[in-house]
C-alpha positions as CSV (number, residue, x, y, z in Angstrom):
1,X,14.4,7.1,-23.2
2,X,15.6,4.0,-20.9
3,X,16.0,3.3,-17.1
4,X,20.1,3.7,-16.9
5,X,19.8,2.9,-12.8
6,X,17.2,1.8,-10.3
7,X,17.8,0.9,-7.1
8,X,16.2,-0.6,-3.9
9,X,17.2,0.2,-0.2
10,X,16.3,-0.6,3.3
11,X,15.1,2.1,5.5
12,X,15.5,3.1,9.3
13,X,11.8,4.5,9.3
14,X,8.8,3.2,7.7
15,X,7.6,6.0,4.9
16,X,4.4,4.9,6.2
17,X,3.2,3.1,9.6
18,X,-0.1,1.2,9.7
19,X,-2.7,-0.7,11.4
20,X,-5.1,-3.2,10.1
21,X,-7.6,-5.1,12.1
22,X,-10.3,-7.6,10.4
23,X,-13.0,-9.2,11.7
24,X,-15.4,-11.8,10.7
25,X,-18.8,-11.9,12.0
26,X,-22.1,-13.9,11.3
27,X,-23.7,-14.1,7.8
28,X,-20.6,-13.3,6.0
29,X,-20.3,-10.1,7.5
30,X,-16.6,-8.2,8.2
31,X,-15.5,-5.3,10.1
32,X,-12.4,-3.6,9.3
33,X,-10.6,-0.9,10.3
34,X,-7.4,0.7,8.8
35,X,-5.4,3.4,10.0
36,X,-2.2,4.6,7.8
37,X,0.1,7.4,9.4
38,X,2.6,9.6,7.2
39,X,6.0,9.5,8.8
40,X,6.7,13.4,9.6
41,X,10.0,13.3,7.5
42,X,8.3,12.4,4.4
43,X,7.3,14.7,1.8
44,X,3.2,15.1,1.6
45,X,3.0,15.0,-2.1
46,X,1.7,12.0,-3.8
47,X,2.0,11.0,-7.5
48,X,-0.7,8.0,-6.0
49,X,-1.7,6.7,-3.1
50,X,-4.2,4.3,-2.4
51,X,-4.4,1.1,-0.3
52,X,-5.9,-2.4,-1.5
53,X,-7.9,-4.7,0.7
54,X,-7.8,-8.5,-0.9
55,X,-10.8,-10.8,0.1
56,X,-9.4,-14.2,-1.4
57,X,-11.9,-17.3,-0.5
58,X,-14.9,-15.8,0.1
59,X,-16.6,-14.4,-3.0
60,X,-17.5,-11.0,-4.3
61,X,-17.5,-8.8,-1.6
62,X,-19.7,-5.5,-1.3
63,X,-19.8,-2.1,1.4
64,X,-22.5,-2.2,3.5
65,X,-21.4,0.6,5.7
66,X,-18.3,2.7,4.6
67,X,-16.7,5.8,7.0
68,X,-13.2,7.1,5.6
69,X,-11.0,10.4,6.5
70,X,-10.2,11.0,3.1
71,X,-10.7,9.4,-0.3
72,X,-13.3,6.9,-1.0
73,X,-13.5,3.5,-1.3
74,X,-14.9,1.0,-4.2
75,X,-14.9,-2.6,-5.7
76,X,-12.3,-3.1,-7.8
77,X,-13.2,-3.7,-11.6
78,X,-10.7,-6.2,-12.4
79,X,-11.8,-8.5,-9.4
80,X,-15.0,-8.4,-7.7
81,X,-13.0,-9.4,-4.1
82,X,-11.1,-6.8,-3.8
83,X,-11.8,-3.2,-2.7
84,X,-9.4,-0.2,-3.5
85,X,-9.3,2.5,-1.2
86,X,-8.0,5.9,-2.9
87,X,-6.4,8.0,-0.4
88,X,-5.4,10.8,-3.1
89,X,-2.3,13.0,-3.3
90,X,-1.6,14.1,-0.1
91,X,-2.5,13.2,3.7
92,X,-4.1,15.9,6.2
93,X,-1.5,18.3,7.2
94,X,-2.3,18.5,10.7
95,X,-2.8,15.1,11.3
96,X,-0.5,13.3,8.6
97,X,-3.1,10.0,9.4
98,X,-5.9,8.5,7.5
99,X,-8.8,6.2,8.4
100,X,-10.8,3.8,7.2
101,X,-13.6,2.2,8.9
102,X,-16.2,-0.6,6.9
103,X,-18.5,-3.4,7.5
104,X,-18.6,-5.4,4.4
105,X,-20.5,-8.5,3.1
106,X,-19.2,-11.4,1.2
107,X,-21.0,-14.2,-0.8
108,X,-18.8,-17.4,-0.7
109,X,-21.9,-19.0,-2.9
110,X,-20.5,-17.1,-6.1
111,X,-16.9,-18.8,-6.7
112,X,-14.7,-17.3,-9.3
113,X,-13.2,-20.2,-10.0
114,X,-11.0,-18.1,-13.1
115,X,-9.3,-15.9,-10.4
116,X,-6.3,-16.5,-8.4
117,X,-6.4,-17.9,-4.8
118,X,-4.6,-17.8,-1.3
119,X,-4.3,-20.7,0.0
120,X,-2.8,-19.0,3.3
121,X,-5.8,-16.2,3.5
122,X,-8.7,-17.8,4.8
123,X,-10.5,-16.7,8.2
124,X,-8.8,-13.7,9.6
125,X,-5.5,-14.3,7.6
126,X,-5.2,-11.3,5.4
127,X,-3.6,-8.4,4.7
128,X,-3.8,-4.8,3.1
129,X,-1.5,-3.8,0.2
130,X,-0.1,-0.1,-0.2
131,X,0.7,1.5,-3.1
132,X,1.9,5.3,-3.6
133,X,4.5,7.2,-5.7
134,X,6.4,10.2,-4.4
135,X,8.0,12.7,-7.5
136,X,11.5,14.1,-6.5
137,X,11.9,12.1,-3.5
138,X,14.4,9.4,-1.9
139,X,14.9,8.3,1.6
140,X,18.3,7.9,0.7
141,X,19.4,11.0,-0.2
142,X,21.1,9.4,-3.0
143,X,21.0,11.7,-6.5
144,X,22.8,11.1,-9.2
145,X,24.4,14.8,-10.9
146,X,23.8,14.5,-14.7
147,X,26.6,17.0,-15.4
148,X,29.1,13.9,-14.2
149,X,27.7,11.5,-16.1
150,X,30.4,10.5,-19.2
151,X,29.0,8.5,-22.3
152,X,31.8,6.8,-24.3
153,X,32.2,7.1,-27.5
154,X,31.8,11.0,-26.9
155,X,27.9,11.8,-28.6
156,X,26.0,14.7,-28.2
157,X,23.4,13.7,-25.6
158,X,20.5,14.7,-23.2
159,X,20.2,13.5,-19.9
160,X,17.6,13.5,-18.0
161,X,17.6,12.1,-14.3
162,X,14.9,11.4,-12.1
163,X,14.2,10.6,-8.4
164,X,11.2,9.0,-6.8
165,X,10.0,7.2,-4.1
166,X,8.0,4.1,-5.2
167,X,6.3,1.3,-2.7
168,X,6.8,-2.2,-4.2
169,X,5.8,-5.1,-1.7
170,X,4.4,-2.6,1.2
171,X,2.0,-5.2,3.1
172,X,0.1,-5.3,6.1
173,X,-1.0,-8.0,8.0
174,X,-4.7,-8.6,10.0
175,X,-3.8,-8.0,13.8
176,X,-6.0,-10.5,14.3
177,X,-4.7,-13.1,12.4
178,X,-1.7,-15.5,11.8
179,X,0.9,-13.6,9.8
180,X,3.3,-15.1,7.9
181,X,6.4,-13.8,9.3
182,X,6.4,-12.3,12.9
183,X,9.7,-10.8,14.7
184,X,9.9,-8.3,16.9
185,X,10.7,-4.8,15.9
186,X,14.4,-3.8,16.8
187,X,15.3,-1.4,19.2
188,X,17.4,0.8,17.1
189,X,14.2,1.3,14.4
190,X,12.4,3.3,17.1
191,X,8.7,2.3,16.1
């Protein structure tokens, strides 16, 4: 089996809208609170979904206090700076929102010199990264019909076509810090 077609689009609504909001306080201390919110159109039914929180430049970092909606959160075991935060397969159906609140402590006198840094993510300069998968889904609405598809020479052959609706590069910047790229939303997107 091999990918024939894949494809990447830009959207008039975000599958899913967020807020994140970090704050550093005394003794290497941080506050955060994330709030993810299912757009209404979207189908509630997750392959995966779960969010990471990046803590570059300041050590291994570990929950003090930890309050979430749904899922749990945890340290990631490939980097001790990062936590993941696993929503699960779908979002509460009355609600379609999820919430994360967590004070967290850092110690910036263990450097992990072997991992990879961010320059640009130091004080309150960071950002959460979403992940999920949705199985027979597109925003698109584009399908490909496998009874159309021709193969030349003629063979006997199988095909089997898929749709789903996979997050690549779905970040989310600190509201209190210096994103990298700020505009203003456009009218016509109706956030």
């Amino acid at each position: 089996m091999f990918v024939l077609c894949q494809y990447s689009a830009r959207v008039m609504h975000l599958p899913i809208k967020g807020f994140y909001q970090m704050k550093e306080k005394e003794n290497n201390t941080i506050d955060l609170l994330v709030q993810l919110k299912l757009n209404e159109n979207l189908k509630n039914s997750f392959s995966h979904c779960f969010v990471n929180l990046p803590f570059f430049n300041r050590g291994p970092v570990s929950v003090s206090e930890c309050l979430t909606s749904q899922g749990n959160l945890s340290v990631s075991t490939a980097d001790p700076r990062v936590l993941v935060w696993n929503i699960g397969q779908k979002f509460p159906s009355k609600t379609l929102e999820v919430i994360l609140k967590a004070t967290l402590r850092c110690d910036p006198s263990k450097k992990l010199s072997s991992l990879q840094q961010d320059e640009f993510c130091i004080g309150n300069n960071c950002y959460i990264q979403v992940y999920f998968k949705i199985a027979d889904y597109s925003l698109t609405n584009c399908n490909i019909d496998s009874k159309t598809v021709q193969v030349t020479p003629s063979i006997k052959y199988k095909i089997n076509s898929v749709t789903e609706l996979q997050a690549s590069d779905y970040k989310i910047w600190n509201s209190h810090g210096d994103a990298v790229v700020g505009f203003p939303v456009p009218t016509f997107l109706d956030l």
